[in-house]
C-alpha positions in Angstrom: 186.0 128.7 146.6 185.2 132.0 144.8 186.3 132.1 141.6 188.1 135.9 140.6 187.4 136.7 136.9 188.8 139.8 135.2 186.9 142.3 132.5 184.9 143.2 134.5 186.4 143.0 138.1 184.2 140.0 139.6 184.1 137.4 141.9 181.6 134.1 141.3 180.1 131.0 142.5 178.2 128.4 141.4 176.1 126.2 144.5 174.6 123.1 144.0 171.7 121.6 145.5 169.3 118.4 145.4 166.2 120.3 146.0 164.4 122.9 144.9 163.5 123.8 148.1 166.4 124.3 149.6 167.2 126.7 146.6 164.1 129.1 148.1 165.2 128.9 151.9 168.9 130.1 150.2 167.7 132.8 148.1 166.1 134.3 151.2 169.2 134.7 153.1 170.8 136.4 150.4 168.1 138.3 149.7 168.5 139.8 153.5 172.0 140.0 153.4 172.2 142.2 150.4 169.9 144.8 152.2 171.9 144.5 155.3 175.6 145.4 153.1 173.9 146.9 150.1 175.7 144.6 148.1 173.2 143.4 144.7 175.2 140.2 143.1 174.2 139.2 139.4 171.8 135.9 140.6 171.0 133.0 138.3 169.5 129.8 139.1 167.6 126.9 138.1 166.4 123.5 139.1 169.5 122.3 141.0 172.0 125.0 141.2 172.3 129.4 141.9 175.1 131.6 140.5 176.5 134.7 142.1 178.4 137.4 140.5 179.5 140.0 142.8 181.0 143.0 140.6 183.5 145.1 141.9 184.1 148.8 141.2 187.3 149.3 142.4 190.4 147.7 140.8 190.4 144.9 143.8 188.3 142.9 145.3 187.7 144.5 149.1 186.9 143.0 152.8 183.4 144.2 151.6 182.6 141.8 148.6 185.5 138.8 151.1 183.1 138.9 153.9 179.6 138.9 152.0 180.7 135.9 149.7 182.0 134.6 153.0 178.7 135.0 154.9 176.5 133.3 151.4 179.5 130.3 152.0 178.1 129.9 155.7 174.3 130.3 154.5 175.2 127.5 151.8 176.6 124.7 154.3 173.7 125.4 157.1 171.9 123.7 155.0 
């Protein structure tokens, strides 16, 4: 589940993995995804995990920013 913070308008993840690898093959999806909706989340990650934080403009979140953190949710149990 996405996690809706306020100050600024965002919505964010945390995903957890037990290798590294996986972490690459992940980060490529999104990477093609954002080009595709021109959507540029906040990314941080590290040995065993990667953050999103998708900011939002508006004063809600949109179908936009529902169905891209829906489509990272599919990438995430593909693998």
């Amino acid at each position: 589940m996405w996690n809706e913070r306020e100050s600024p308008l965002r919505i964010e993840k945390r995903f957890e993995f037990e290798q590294y690898s996986k972490i690459s093959k992940f980060m490529g999806k999104i990477e093609k995804l954002c080009k595709e909706r021109d959507i540029y989340p906040n990314i941080s990650f590290g040995k065993n995990f990667v953050s999103l934080s998708i900011f939002v403009d508006s004063k809600e979140i949109s179908i936009k920013e529902n169905d891209f953190s829906a489509e990272i949710d599919k990438f995430y149990l593909e693998d």
